[in-house]
N, C-alpha and C positions, 0 to 999 in steps of 0.2 A: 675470443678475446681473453689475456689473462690479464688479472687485475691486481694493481699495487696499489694495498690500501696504506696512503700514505697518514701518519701521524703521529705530529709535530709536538714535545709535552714537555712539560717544565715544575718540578714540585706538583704532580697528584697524582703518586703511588694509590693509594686507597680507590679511586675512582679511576686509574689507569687500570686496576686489574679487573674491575668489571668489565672494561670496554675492551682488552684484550680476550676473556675469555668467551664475552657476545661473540667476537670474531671469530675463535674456534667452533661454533658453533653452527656455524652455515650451511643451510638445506640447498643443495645446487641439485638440479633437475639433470639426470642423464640425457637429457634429449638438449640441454640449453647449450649457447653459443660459447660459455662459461669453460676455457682450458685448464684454468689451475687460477690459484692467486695466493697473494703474499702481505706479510705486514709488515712495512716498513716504519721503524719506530726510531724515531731521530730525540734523544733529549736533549733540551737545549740547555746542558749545564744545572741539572736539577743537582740539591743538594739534600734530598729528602732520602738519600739509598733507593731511588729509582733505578739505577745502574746495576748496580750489585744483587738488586733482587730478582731484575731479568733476566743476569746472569745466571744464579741461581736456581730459576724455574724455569729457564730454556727448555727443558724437555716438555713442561706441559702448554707453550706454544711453539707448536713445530712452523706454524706460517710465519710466527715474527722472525725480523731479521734489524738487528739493532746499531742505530748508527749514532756516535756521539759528537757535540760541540761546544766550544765554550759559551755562556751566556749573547747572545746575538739577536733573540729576535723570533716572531715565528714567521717572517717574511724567509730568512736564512734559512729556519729548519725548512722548512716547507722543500726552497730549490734545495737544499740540499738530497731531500729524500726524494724528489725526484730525477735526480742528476743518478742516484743509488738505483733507483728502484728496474728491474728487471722487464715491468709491464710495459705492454702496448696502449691499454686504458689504467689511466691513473683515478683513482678515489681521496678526496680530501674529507676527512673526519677531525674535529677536534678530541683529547683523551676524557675527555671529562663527559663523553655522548657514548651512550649504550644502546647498541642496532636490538633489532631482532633474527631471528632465524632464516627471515628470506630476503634480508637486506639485501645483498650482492644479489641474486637471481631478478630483482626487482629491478636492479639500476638496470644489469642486462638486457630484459626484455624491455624497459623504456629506449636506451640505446639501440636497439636492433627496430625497433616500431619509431624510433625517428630518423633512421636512414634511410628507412624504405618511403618513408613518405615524403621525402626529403630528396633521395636518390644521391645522398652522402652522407660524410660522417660531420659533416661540419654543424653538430649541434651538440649538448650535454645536458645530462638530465642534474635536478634537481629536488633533493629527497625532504619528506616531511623532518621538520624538528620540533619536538616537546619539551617545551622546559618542567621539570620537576626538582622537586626539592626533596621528594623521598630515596635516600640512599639504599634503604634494603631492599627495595622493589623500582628502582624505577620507571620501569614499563609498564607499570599498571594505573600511570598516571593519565587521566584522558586528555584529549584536546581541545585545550582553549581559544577562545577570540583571539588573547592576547597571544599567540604562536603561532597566526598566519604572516607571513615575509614576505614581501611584495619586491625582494632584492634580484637582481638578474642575478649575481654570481656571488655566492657567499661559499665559505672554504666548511661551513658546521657541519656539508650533506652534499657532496655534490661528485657527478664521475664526467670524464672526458677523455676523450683520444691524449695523448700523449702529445704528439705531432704538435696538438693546436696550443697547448702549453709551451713549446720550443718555438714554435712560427711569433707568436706573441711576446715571448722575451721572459715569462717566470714572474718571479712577485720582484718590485722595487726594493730594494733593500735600504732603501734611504726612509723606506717607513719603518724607523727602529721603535718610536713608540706607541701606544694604544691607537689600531685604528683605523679602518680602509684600505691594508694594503691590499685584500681580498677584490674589493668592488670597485680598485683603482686597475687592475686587473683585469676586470669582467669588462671596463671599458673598452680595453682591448681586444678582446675576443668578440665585443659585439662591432666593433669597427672593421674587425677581418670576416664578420656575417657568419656568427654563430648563430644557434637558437635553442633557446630557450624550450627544455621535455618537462616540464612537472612530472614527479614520479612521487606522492602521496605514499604508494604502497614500500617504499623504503626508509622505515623511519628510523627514526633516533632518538632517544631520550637524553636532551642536555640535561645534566644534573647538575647543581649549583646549591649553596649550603643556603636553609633560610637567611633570609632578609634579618639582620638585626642592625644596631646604633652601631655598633663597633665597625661595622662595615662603609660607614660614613664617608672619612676621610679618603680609604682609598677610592668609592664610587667618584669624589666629586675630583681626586687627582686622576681617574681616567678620563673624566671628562674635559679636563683641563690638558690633558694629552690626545683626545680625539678632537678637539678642534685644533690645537697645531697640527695636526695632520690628514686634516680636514683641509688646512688652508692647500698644505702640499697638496694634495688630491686637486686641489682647484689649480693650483697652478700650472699643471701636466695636463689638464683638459677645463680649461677656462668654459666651462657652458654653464646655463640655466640649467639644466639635468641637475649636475653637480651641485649648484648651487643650493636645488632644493635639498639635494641627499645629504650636505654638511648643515648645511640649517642656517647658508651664510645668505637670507634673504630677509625682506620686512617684512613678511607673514609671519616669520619664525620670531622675532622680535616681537612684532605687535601680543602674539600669541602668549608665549613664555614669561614675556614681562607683564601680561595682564592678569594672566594664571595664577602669580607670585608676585604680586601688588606692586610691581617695579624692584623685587627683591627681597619684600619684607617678609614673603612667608620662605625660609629657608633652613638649614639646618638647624638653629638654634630654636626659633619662634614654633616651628613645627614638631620638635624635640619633644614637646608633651603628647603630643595626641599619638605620634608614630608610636614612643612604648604603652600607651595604651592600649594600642590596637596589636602592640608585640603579645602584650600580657594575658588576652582574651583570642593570641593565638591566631591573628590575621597575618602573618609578617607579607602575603601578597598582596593585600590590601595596603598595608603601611608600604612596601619597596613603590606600587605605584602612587603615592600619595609623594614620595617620594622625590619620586620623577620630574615633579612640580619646577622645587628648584634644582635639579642636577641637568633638567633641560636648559633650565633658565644659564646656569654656569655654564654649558655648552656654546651655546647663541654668544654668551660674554666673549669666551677664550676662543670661539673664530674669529669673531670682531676684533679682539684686540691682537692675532697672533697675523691676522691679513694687515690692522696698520704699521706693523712692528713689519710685516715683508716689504710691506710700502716704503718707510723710512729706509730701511736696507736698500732697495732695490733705488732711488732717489739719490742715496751719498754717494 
């Protein structure tokens, strides 16, 4: 198999270059199924000198191969760089996850030990992800509770035939903002009878800057963005499944709204204890204390963005 590791980046230079040079680095076993592989690197309209500095240092990655777009999406980059990409098996990675040395040989031998037990290829592996917050090391970060995924098809870690990405139709590109175009996706592919390889031994370390205040507003405007597309997700495969995974149900309600007094513990009320907990150097403690109300504003903004499709869909 050769493999097009595709990914999609938008403004993060600084952590784009660890995760391109993790990919120069790959241990491929002489004896593995492993032909060659490539990085296809689509920026979607960065304005940070992402362009220019690839340009650049082309020579010290000979695998990337760099394709650009105007601001769009990373539903767009995504098909784009697979529309680009040269492989038979396609690899999605986010720029902001830094592999290890035997990433690609891992996905490999997961793909090749689920065909054989399978007796096709109609399945894809899915690789571990670590969140960390240390920028100079991030792979020395261990793993948490909080980083096990119980998602069929997420785009952070994962590799698959080619074929089944074209058979399936690509990402929706009507999900332009924050938010399940990945596992709107995965529906797809489990409805043409994919399966599911966990592959642990292929990791990734998302990296993500500590939790502080400042990061407020945008947290609760993507959650105000994944539930409008949350709703779209539901409306393309109207099930319970969905339903649980957008959080458009009364568990999710009774839950969120009791967690967060019907509201009252929220950005403002909770503004003291989070920098406390900043100040004595918890910021993972405080992003999940967090969570409280950014769940709570999720549960809100599906609810309100499925009566807003009602009202439309009624005139």
């Amino acid at each position: 198999m050769f493999f097009s590791v595709v990914v999609p980046t938008y403004n993060r230079r600084p952590i784009l270059e660890k995760c391109l040079r993790a990919l120069e680095q790959q241990q491929i076993s002489a004896e593995t199924a492993i032909a060659g592989y490539e990085v296809v690197v689509v920026d979607d309209g960065s304005t940070d000198g992402t362009v220019d500095w690839l340009k650049a240092q082309a020579s010290e990655f000979p695998h990337v191969r760099l394709f650009e777009q105007d601001h769009q999406g990373p539903a767009r980059a995504r098909n784009l760089g697979v529309q680009q990409a040269q492989g038979d098996t396609i690899i999605f990675i986010d720029s902001d996850l830094v592999v290890t040395p035997p990433f690609l040989q891992a996905h490999a031998t997961g793909l090749e030990k689920g065909r054989q037990r399978l007796g096709s290829d109609r399945c894809f592996t899915y690789g571990a992800v670590i969140n960390t917050c240390n920028f100079d090391n991030p792979t020395a970060e261990p793993f948490k509770v909080t980083d096990f995924s119980n998602a069929y098809f997420a785009t952070g870690n994962v590799a698959i035939a080619r074929h089944w990405l074209e058979t399936a139709g690509l990402f929706d590109t009507a999900f332009q903002l924050y938010g399940w175009e990945d596992l709107e996706l995965g529906v797809r592919l489990k409805n043409l009878g994919l399966k599911l390889i966990r592959c642990p031994e292929a990791v990734g370390y998302h990296w993500h800057p500590p939790f502080s205040l400042e990061q407020i507003p945008k947290l609760i405007d993507q959650e105000s963005q994944r539930g409008r597309m949350g709703v779209l997700f539901y409306q393309k495969h109207p099930t319970w499944e969905v339903r649980l995974m957008i959080q458009m149900t009364w568990l999710h309600r009774l839950l969120w709204g009791t967690l967060s007094l019907g509201g009252f513990l929220n950005e403002r009320t909770l503004r003291p204890l989070l920098a406390w907990l900043l100040k004595r150097d918890r910021p993972q403690l405080a992003l999940e204390i967090a969570r409280i109300f950014l769940n709570w504003n999720n549960v809100r903004s599906v609810y309100a963005a499925y009566r807003e499709s009602q009202g439309l869909a009624s005139s």
